[in-house]
C-alpha positions in Angstrom: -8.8 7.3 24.3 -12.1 8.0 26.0 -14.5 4.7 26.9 -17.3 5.2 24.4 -20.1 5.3 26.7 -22.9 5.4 23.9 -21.0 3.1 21.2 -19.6 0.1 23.3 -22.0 -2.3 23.0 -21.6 -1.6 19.1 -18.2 -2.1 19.6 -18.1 -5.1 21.6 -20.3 -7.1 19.0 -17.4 -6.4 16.1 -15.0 -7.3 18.6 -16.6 -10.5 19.3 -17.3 -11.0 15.4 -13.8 -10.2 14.2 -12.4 -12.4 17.2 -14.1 -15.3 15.9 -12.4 -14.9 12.3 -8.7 -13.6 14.0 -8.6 -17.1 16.6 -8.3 -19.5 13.6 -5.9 -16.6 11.2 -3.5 -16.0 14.2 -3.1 -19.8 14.2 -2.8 -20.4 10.4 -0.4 -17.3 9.8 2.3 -18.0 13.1 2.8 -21.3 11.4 2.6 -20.1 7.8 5.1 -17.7 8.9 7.1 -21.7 10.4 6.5 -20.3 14.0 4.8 -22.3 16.9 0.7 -21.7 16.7 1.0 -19.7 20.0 3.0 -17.5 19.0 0.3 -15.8 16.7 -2.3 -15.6 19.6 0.3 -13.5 21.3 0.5 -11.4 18.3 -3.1 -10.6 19.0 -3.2 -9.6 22.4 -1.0 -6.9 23.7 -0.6 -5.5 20.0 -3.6 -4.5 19.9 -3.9 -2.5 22.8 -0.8 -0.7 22.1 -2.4 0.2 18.2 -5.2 1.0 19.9 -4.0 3.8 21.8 -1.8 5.3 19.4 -3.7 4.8 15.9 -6.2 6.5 14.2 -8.4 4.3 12.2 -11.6 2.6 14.3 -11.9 -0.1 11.7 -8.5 -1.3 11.5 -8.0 -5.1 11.9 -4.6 -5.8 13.2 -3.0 -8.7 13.9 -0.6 -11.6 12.1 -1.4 -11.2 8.0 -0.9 -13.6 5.4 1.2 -11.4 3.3 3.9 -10.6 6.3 3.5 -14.1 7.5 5.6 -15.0 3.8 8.1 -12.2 4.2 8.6 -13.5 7.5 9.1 -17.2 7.1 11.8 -16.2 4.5 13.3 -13.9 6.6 13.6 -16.8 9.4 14.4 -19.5 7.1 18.9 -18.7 7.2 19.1 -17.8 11.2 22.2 -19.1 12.4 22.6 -22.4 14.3 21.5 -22.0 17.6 18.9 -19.1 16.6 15.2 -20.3 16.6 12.3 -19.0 14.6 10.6 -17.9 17.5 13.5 -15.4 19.0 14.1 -14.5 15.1 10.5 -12.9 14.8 11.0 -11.3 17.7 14.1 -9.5 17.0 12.4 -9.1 13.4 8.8 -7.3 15.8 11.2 -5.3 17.8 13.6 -4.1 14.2 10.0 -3.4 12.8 8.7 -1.4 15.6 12.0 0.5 15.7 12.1 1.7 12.1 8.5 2.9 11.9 9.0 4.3 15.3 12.2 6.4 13.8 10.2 7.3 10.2 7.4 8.6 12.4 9.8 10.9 14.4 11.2 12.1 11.1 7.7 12.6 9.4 8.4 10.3 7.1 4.8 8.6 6.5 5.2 9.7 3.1 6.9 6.6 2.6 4.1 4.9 1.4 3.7 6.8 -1.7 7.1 4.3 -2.9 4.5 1.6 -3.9 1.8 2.6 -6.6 -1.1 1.0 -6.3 -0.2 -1.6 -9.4 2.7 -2.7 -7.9 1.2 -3.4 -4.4 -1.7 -5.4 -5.6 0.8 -6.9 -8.0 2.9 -7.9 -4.8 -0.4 -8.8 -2.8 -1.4 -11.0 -5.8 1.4 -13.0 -6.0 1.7 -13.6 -2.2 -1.1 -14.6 -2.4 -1.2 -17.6 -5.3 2.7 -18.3 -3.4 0.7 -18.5 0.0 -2.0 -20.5 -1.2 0.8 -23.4 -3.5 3.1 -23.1 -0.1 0.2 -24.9 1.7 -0.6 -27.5 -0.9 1.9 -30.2 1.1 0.4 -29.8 3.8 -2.8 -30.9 2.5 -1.9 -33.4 0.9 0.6 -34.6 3.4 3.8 -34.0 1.4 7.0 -33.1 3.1 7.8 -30.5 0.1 8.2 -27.2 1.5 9.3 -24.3 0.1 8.9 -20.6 -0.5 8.9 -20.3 -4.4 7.5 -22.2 -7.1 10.7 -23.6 -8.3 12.0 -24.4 -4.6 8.3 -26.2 -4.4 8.5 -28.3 -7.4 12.2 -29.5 -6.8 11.0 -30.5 -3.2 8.0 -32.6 -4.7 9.9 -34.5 -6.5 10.8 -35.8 -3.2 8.0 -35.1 -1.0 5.6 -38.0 -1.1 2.2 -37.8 -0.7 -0.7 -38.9 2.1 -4.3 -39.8 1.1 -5.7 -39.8 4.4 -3.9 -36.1 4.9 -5.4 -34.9 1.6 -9.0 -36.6 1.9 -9.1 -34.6 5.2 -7.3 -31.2 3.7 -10.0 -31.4 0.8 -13.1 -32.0 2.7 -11.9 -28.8 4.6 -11.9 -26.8 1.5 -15.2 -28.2 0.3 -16.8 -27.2 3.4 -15.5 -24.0 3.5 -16.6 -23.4 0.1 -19.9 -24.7 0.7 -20.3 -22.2 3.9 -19.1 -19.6 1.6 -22.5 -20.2 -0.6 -25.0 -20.8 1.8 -25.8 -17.0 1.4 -25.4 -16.3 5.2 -22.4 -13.9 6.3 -22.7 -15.3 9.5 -22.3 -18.8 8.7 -19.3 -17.9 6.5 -17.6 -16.1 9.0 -18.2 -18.6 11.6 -17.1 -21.3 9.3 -13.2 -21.5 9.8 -13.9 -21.6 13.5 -16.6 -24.1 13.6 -14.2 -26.1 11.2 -11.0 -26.1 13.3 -13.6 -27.7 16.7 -14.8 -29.9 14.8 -12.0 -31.2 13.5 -9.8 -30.8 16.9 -13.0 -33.4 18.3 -12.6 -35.7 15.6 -9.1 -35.8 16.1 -9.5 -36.4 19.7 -12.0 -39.0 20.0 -12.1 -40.5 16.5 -9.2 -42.8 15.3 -10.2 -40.8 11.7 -7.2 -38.8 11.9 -4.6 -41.5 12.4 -1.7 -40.7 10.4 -2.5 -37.4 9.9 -0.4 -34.5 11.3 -0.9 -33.0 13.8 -0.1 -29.2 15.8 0.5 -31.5 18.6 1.2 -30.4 22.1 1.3 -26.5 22.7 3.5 -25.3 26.1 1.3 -23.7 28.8 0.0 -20.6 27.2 1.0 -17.5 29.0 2.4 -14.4 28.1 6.2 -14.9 27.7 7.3 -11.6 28.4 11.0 -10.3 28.0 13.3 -8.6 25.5 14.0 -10.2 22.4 17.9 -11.6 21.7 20.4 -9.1 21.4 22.7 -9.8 19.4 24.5 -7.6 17.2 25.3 -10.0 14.5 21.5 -11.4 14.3 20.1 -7.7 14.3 22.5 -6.8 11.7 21.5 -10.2 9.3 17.5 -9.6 9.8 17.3 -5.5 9.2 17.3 -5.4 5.7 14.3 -8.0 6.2 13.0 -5.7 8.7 12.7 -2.8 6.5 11.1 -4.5 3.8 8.5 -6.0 6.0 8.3 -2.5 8.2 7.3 -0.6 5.0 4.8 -3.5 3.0 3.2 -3.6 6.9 2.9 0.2 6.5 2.0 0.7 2.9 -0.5 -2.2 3.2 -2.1 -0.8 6.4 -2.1 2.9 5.1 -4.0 1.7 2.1 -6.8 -0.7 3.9 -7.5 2.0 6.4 -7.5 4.7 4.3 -10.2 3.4 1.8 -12.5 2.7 5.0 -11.8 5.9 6.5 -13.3 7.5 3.0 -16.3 5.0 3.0 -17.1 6.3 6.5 -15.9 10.1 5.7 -13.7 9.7 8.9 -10.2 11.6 8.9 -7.3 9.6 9.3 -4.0 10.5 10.2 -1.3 8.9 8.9 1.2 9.8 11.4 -0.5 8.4 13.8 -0.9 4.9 11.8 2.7 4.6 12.0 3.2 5.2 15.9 0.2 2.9 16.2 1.8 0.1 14.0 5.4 0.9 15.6 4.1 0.6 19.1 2.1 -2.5 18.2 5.1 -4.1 16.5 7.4 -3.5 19.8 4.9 -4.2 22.3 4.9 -7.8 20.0 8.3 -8.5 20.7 8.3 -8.4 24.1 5.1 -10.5 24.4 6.1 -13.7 22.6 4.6 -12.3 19.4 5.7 -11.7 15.6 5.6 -8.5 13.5 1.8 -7.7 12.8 -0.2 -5.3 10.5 -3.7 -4.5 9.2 -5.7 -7.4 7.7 -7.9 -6.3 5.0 -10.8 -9.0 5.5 -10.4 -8.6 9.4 -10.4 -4.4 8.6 -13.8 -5.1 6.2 -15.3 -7.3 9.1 -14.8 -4.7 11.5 -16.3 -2.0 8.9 -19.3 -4.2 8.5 -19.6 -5.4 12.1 -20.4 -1.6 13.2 -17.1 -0.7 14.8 -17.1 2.9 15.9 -13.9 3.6 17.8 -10.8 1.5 18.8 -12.2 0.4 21.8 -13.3 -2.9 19.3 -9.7 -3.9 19.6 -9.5 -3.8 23.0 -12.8 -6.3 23.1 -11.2 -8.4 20.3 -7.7 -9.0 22.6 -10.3 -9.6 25.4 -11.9 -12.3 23.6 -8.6 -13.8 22.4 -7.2 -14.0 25.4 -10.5 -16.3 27.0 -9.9 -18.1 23.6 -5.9 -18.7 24.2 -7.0 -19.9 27.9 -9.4 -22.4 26.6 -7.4 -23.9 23.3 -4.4 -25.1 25.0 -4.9 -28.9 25.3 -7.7 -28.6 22.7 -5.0 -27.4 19.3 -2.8 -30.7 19.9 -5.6 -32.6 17.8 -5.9 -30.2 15.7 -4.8 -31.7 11.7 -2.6 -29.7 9.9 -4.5 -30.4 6.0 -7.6 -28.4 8.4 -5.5 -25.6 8.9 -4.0 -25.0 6.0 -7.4 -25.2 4.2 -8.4 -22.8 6.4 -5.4 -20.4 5.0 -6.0 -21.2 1.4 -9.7 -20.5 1.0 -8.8 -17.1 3.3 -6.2 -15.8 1.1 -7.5 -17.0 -2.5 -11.4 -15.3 -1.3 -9.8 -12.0 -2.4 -7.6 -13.0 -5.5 -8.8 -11.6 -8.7 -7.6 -11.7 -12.0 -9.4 -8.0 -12.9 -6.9 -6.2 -10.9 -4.4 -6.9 -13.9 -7.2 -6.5 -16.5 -7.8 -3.0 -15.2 -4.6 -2.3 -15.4 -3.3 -3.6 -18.8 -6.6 -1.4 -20.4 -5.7 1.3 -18.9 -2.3 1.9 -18.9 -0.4 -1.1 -20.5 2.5 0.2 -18.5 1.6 -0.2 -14.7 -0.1 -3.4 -15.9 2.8 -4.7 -16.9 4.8 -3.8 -13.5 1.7 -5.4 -11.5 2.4 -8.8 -13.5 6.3 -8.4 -13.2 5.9 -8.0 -9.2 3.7 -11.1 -9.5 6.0 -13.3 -10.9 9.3 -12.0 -9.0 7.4 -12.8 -5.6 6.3 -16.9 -7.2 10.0 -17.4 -8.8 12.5 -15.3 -6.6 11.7 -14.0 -3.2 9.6 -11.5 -1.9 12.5 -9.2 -1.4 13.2 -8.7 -5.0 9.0 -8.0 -6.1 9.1 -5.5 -3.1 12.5 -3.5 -4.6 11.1 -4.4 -8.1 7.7 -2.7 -7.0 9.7 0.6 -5.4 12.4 1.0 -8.4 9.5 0.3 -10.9 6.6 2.9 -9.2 9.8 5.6 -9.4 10.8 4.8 -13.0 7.4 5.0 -14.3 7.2 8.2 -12.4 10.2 9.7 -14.1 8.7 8.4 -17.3 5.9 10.1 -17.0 7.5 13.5 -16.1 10.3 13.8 -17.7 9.2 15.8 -20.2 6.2 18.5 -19.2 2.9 18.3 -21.0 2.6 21.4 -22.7 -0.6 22.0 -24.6 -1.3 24.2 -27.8 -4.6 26.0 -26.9 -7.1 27.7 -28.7 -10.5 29.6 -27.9 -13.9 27.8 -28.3 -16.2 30.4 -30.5 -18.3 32.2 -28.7 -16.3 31.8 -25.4 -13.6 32.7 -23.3 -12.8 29.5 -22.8 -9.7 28.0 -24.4 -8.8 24.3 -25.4 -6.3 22.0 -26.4 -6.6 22.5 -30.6 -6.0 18.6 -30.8 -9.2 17.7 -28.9 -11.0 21.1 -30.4 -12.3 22.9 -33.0 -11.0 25.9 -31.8 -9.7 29.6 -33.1 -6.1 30.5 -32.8 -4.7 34.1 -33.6 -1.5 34.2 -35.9 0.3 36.7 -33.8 0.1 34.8 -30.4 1.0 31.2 -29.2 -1.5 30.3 -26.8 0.1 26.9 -24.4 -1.1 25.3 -21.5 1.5 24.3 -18.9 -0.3 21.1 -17.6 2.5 19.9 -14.6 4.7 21.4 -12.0 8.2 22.8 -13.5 10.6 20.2 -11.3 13.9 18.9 -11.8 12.4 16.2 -13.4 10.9 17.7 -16.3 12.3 21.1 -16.7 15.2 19.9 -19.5 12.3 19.4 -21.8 10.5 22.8 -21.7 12.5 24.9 -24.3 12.5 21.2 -26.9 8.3 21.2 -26.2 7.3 24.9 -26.5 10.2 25.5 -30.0 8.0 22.4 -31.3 4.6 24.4 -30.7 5.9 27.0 -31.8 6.7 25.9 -35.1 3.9 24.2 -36.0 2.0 26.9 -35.1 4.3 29.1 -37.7 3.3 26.0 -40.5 -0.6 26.2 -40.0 -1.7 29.5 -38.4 1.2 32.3 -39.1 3.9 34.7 -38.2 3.3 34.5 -34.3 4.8 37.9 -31.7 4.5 36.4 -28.6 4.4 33.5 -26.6 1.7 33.3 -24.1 1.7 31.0 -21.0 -1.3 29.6 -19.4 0.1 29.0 -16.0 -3.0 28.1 -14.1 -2.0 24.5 -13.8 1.7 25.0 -12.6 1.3 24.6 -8.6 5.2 24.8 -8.1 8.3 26.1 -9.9 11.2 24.4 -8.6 15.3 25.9 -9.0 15.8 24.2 -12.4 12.2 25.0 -13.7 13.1 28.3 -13.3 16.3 27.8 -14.9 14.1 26.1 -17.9 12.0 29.1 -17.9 15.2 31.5 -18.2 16.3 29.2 -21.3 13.1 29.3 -22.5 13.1 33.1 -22.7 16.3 33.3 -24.5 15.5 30.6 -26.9 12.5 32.7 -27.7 14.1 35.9 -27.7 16.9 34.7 -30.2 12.8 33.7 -32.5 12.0 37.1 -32.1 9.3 36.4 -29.9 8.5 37.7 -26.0 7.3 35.4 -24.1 4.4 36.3 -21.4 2.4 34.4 -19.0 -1.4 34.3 -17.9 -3.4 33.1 -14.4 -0.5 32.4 -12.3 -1.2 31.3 -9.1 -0.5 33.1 -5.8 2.3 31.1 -4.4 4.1 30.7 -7.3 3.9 34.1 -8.6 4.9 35.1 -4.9 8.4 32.9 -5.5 8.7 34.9 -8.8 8.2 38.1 -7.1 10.9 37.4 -4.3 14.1 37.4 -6.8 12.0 39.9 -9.6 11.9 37.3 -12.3 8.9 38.9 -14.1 10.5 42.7 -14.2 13.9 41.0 -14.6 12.9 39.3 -17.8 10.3 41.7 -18.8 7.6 39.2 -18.6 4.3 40.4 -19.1 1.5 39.0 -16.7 -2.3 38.5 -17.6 -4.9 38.2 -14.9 -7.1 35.5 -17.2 -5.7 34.0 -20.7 -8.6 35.9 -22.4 -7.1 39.3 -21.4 -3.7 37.7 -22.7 -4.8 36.8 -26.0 -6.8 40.1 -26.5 -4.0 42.3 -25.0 -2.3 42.3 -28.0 0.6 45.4 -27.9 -0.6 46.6 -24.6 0.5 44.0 -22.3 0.0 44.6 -18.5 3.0 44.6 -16.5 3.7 43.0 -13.7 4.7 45.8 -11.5 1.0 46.9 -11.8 -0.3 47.4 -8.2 -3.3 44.8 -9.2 -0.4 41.8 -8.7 1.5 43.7 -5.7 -0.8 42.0 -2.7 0.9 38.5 -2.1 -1.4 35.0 -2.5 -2.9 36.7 -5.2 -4.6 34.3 -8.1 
């Protein structure tokens, strides 16, 4: 990675700007996560560097995020006696920097297509409302803790409440709120920040917080660097954690870089986002830090702040680490209500309701899995939504494709162009059945051919005629797996024992290619149409497919 020598001063701006939002986040989300406040300003140090030289995406914000910080703090919250939180999320960094480090030696970034897009913002919707409820003690100075709703209620039964801690928690939010609708995007960035000083001061010199609790004393603030703990039996209890926060880091980064890598029509590589998050996760847990990932507001800042390369995360650990120099006696007066305003307005400024409105319109389906996810991550754990989320995305794939879409097509007058007769007022010869194969021929669909193409068939018997043939437009077909082909051979019998030959049209290059190399076509005596035209037209004088027009490989 090259020093930009004609983009650093736009680089060193964002840094600046994003360093300003990350100072007060790394604080909130290290102890939303139930670690010490330090620990998330070592999370944004050293991490970065280390994502810096191995990632891709310029506009990447990463550091501790809300959504890990709750998969974390459960993950912590049953470590054996004599394990503390802080050497737990380091053995969690290093077990997270270790798996995507072995997934991107094995090519495995594909990963990320196990969560659809419903049941990640499903999962990022109810962390989030779960985020925002788990800091409601705090602000109002309740000792109910808690990392679903149910756990939460129980505890308030319980957990008191403190006026002064809630007058101050509130005023926080009103303020933040208010900055929010100023109308300046400076003000509201510099908000949270200007917040926690103030408040840190008042603490200090004002008897106003009396009562109220506080971070309190922070040890010296230097990089503790060393291996994590190993032990067998504490690696072995927090890897099935690991993964599951390895693969939401992943998913959640892949998906916030990759939408700002198409705003900016930059390329990204998402290889390389996995060696960049698995060498920032281990570089954390051997700096006092705590597994990190891409922030999407910190990713947007960034974007807007006129990042150009990854040097802007260099600037930003620069920054934080003149900020962790300066805040060390400074965070003791710092209240708690402040802080954890500071997390809910941050993590309920992106909640939205329309993401599941979208969805139910669309498809009813994936709206209901996004809603499911949701409430699995408020009234269980965020272990179950994430499985729920994988096993559900898969299901509704199989759903989808277990039976192919086949079409019955006929021509539009006048044209060469043919349509689905359902959508169309179309023209449909009696002698031939014209279908559309709409998918792929895969394992998972390739039982229901012969069921699909007997049902055109017939109806096409009932309102057109006494069909011939059977004629195949292939063109949408990119891949013909072992039991598609199987399917197809079934298909070819089944039609045979009809009295009908079945024939195919516009099949392309590599799939015809994969015919060619076991001599399906002349096996089966398949005829083969360059377009779907010639195939309708062709009547009794089929072309063959040993003519030498199909004999030059790739072809169609």
């Amino acid at each position: 990675m090259k020093f930009p020598t004609t983009t650093w001063r736009a680089d060193l701006v964002a840094g600046a700007v994003v360093a300003v939002l990350l100072i007060p986040q790394s604080l909130a989300y290290a102890m939303l996560a139930g670690l010490p406040p330090q620990v998330g300003l070592y999370a944004s140090l050293l991490p970065l560097l280390a994502y810096a030289a191995l990632g891709s995406s310029p506009v990447l914000g990463l550091g501790p995020v809300a959504l890990l910080a709750l998969m974390i703090a459960q993950a912590l919250g049953a470590l054996p006696a004599g394990v503390s939180p802080t050497e737990g999320a380091l053995v969690l960094a290093a077990e997270v920097g270790l798996l995507l480090a072995a997934a991107a030696l094995l090519r495995l970034d594909a990963l990320s297509s196990l969560l659809s897009v419903p049941a990640l913002r499903g999962f990022e919707s109810g962390a989030t409302l779960m985020i925002a409820a788990g800091q409601l003690p705090v602000l109002l100075g309740s000792a109910a803790a808690g990392f679903t709703l149910p756990e939460l209620a129980r505890s308030a039964l319980h957990g008191g409440f403190g006026a002064l801690s809630a007058a101050w928690g509130v005023a926080a939010i009103a303020l933040l709120l208010l900055s929010r609708r100023a109308g300046s995007r400076l003000l509201a960035r510099l908000a949270p920040l200007l917040l926690l000083v103030a408040a840190m001061a008042l603490s200090a010199f004002t008897p106003a917080a009396t009562g109220v609790a506080q971070v309190g004393a922070l040890p010296s603030l230097a990089l503790p660097l060393g291996l994590p703990r190993l032990e067998a039996a504490l690696w072995l209890q927090l890897l099935p954690a690991a993964a599951l926060v390895g693969l939401m880091g992943f998913v959640s980064s892949l998906a916030v870089s990759e939408s700002l890598a198409q705003r900016r029509g930059e390329k990204l590589l998402p290889a390389a986002e996995m060696r960049g998050l698995a060498a920032a996760n281990l570089v954390a847990s051997v700096t006092g830090g705590m597994p990190v990932a891409g922030s999407f507001s910190r990713s947007i800042l960034l974007h807007e702040a006129g990042s150009q390369s990854r040097w802007t995360l260099v600037f930003v650990a620069a920054f934080m680490f003149l900020a962790m120099l300066m805040l060390a006696g400074p965070l003791a007066h710092l209240p708690k209500p402040v802080l954890a305003a500071t997390i809910v307005v941050a993590v309920l400024g992106g909640f939205s309701l329309r993401h599941y409105q979208d969805a139910w319109r669309y498809a009813r389906a994936e709206g209901l899995l996004m809603a499911a996810v949701s409430a699995v991550v408020l009234l269980w754990s965020v272990g179950a939504a994430l499985a729920l989320g994988v096993v559900g995305s898969i299901a509704l794939l199989i759903q989808r494709t277990a039976q192919p879409h086949v079409a019955r097509i006929g021509r539009v007058p006048g044209t060469q162009h043919y349509r689905n007769v359902e959508r169309y007022a179309v023209e449909c010869r009696p002698e031939v059945v014209g279908l559309r194969i709409d998918e792929s021929l895969v394992f998972t669909n390739a039982r229901g051919l012969v069921d699909v193409v007997l049902a055109h068939v017939r109806e096409h018997r009932a309102r057109v005629g006494l069909p011939q043939r059977v004629l195949l437009l292939m063109a949408p077909v990119n891949h013909i797996d072992v039991s598609g082909l199987t399917a197809l051979q079934d298909l070819h019998a089944a039609l045979a024992a009809e009295g009908l030959r079945l024939e195919f049209s516009e099949v392309k290059g590599p799939v015809l290619d994969r015919l060619k190399a076991v001599g399906w076509l002349e096996h089966y005596d398949v005829s083969l149409y360059l377009s779907h035209h010639e195939g309708i037209q062709a009547g009794e004088h089929a072309l063959r497919p040993s003519l030498a027009d199909h004999d030059a490989p790739g072809q169609l």
